[in-house]
Backbone bond lengths (Angstrom), bond angles and torsions (degrees), N, CA, C in turn:
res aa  C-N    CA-C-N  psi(-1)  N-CA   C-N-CA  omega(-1)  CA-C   N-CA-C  phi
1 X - - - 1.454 - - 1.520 109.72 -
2 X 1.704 113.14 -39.25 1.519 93.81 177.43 1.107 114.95 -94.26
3 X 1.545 120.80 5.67 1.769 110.45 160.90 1.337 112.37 -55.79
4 X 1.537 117.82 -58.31 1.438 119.46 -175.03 1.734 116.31 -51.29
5 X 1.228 111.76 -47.96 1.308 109.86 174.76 1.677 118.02 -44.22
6 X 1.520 98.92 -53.08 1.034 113.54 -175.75 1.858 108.46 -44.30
7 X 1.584 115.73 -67.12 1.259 119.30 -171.77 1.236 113.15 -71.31
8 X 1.680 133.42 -25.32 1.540 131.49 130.93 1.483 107.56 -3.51
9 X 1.228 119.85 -114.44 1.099 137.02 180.00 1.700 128.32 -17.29
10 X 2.100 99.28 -55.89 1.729 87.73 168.70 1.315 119.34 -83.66
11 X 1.432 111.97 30.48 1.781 110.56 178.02 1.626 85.92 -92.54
12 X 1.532 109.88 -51.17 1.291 105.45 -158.48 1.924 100.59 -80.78
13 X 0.703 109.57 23.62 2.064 104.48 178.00 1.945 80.60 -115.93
14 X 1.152 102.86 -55.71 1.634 101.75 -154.62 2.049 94.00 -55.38
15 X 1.011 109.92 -69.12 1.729 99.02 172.72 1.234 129.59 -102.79
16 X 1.263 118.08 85.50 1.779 120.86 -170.89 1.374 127.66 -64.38
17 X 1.473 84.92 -33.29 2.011 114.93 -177.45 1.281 94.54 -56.79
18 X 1.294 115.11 -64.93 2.034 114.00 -144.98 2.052 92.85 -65.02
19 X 1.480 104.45 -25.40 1.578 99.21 178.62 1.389 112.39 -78.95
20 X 1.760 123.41 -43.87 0.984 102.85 178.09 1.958 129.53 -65.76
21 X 1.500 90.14 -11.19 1.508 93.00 -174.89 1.633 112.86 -96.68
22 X 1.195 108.91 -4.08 1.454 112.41 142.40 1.146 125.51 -80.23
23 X 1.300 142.20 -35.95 1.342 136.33 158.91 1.217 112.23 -45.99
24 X 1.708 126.29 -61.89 0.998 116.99 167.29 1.676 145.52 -25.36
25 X 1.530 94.20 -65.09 1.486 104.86 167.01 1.552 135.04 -43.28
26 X 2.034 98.96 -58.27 1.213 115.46 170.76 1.667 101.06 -46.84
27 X 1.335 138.52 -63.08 1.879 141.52 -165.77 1.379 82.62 -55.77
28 X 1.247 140.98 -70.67 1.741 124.75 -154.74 1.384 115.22 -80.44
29 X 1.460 114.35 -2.25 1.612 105.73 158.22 1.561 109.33 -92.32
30 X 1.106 99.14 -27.55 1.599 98.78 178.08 1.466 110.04 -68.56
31 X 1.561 122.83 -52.31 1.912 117.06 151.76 0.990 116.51 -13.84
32 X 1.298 107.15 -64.25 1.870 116.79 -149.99 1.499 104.20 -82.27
33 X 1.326 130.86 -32.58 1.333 141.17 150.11 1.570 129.48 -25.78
34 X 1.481 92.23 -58.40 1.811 120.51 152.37 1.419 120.11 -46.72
35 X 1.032 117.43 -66.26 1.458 134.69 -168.30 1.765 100.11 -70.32
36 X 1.289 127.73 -46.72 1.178 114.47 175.09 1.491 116.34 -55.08
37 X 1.429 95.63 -66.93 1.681 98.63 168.70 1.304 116.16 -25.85
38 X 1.535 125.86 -66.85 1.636 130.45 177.48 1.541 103.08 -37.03
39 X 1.325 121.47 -57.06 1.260 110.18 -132.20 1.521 85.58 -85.02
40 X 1.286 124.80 -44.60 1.407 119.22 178.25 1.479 133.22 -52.81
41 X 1.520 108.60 -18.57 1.648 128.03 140.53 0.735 134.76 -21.85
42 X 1.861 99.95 -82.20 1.476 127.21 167.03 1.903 103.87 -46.46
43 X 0.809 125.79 -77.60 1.045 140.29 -175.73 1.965 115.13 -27.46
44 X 1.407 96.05 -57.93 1.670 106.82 168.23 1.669 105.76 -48.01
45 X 1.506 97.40 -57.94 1.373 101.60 -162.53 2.065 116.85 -61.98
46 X 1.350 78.42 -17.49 1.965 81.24 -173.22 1.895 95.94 -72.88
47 X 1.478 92.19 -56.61 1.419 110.33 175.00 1.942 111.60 -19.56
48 X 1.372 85.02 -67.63 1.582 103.06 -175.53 1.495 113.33 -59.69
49 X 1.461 120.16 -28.25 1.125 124.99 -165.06 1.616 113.49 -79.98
50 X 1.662 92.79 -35.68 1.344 103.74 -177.16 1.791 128.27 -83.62
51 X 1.767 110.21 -34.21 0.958 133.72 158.80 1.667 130.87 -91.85
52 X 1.067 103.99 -16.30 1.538 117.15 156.53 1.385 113.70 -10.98
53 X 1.645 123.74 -179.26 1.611 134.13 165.22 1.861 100.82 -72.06
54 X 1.384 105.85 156.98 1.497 106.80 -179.58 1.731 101.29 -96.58
């Protein structure tokens, strides 16, 4: 068990970048994921507001 830990760990010291820039990526697709959703919301809702029942 503490071998694995062990080589765990110097994967993540030996290349930090390629992890942090996966973290990275994964959070700004996950944003942009968000933000579509929102905007297509917004968007229904104006829609609805404007063409709606009178």
């Amino acid at each position: 068990m503490k071998q694995e830990n062990k080589s765990f760990c110097n994967r993540h010291v030996r290349d930090p970048c390629r992890s942090f820039g996966r973290r990275c990526s994964r959070l700004v697709k996950e944003q942009r994921a968000r933000f579509y959703i929102l905007r297509r919301c917004i968007v229904m809702l104006v829609c609805w507001h404007e063409y709606g029942d009178p």
